[in-house]
C-alpha positions as CSV (number, residue, x, y, z in Angstrom):
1,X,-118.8,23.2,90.8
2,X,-117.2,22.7,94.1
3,X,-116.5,25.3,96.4
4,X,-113.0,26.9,97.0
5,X,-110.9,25.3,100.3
6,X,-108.7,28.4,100.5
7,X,-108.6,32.1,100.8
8,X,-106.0,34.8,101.1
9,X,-104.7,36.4,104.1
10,X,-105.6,40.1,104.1
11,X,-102.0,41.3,105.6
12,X,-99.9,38.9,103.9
13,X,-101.9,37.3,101.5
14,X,-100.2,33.6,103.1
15,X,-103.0,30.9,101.5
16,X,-105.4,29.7,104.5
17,X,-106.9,26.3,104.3
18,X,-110.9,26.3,104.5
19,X,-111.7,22.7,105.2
20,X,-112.5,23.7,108.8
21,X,-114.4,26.9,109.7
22,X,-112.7,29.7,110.5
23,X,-113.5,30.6,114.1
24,X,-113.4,34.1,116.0
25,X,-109.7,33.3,117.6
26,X,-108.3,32.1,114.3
27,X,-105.2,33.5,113.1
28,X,-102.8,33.6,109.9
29,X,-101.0,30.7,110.1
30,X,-97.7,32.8,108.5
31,X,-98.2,36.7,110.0
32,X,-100.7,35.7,113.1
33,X,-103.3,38.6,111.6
34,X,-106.6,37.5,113.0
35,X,-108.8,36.1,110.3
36,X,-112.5,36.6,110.9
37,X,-112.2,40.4,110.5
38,X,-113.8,42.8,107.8
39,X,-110.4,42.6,106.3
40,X,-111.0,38.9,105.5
41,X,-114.8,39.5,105.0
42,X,-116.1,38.8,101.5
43,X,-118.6,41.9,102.1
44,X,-115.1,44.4,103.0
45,X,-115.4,47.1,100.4
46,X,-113.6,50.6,101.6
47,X,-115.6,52.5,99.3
48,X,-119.3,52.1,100.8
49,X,-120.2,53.4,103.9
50,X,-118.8,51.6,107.2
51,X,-116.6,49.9,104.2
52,X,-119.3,46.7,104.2
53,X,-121.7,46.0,101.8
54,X,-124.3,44.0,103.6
55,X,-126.7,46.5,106.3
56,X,-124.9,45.8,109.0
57,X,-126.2,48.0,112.2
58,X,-123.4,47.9,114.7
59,X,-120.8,50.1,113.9
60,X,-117.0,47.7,113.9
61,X,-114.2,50.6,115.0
62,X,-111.3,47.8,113.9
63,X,-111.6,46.4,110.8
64,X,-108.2,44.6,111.4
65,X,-109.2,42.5,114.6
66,X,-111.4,39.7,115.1
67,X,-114.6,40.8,115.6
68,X,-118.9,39.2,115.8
69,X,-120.1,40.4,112.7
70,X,-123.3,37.8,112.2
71,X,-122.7,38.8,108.3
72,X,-118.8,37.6,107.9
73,X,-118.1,35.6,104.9
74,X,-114.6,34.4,104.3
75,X,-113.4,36.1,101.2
76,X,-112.7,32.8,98.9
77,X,-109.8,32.5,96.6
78,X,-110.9,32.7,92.8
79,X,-109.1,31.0,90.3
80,X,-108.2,34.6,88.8
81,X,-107.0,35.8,92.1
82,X,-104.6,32.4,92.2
83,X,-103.2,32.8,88.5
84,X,-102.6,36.6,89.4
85,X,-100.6,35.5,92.2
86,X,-99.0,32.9,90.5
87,X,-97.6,35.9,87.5
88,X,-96.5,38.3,90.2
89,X,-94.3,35.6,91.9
90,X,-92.8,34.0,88.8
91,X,-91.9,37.8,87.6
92,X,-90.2,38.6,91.0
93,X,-88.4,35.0,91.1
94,X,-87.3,35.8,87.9
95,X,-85.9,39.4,88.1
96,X,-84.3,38.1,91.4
97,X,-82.4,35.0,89.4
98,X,-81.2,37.1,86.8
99,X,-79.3,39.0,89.7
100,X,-77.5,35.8,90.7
């Protein structure tokens, strides 16, 4: 199985290409967010405590901006996640057409 090339924006969920590493001054190519952020972070959950399921001991105050986290993980695109996507738009681009 080969792994995923791409991932989602958090803000404005514009497709980022993987084939090079995201770095700490990376940004959204389409809304500028940064992109190594707990946001973007495969281990961003809201609903455990300091919203990140790996231990992580240094409390992160901005989970919006770039930040060191030795434990970030882009969150990859899933093929489910695409396909979802992919509904949502053809529905809106559809209920928009039949305004034309």
């Amino acid at each position: 199985m080969e792994p995923e090339t791409s991932a989602r924006c958090w803000q404005c969920r514009g497709e980022i290409d993987l084939t090079v590493k995201v770095g700490r001054y990376d940004n959204c190519p389409s809304c500028d967010a940064d992109l190594r952020c707990c946001r973007n972070c495969r281990f961003w959950d809201r609903t455990y405590h300091n919203e990140c399921r790996e231990n992580v001991s240094t409390f992160i105050r901005d989970r919006e901006k770039a930040n060191f986290c030795g434990s970030f993980e882009i969150k990859r695109t899933t093929d489910e996640e695409r396909s979802e996507a992919d509904d949502a738009r053809a529905r809106l681009e559809a209920l928009f057409r039949k305004r034309s």
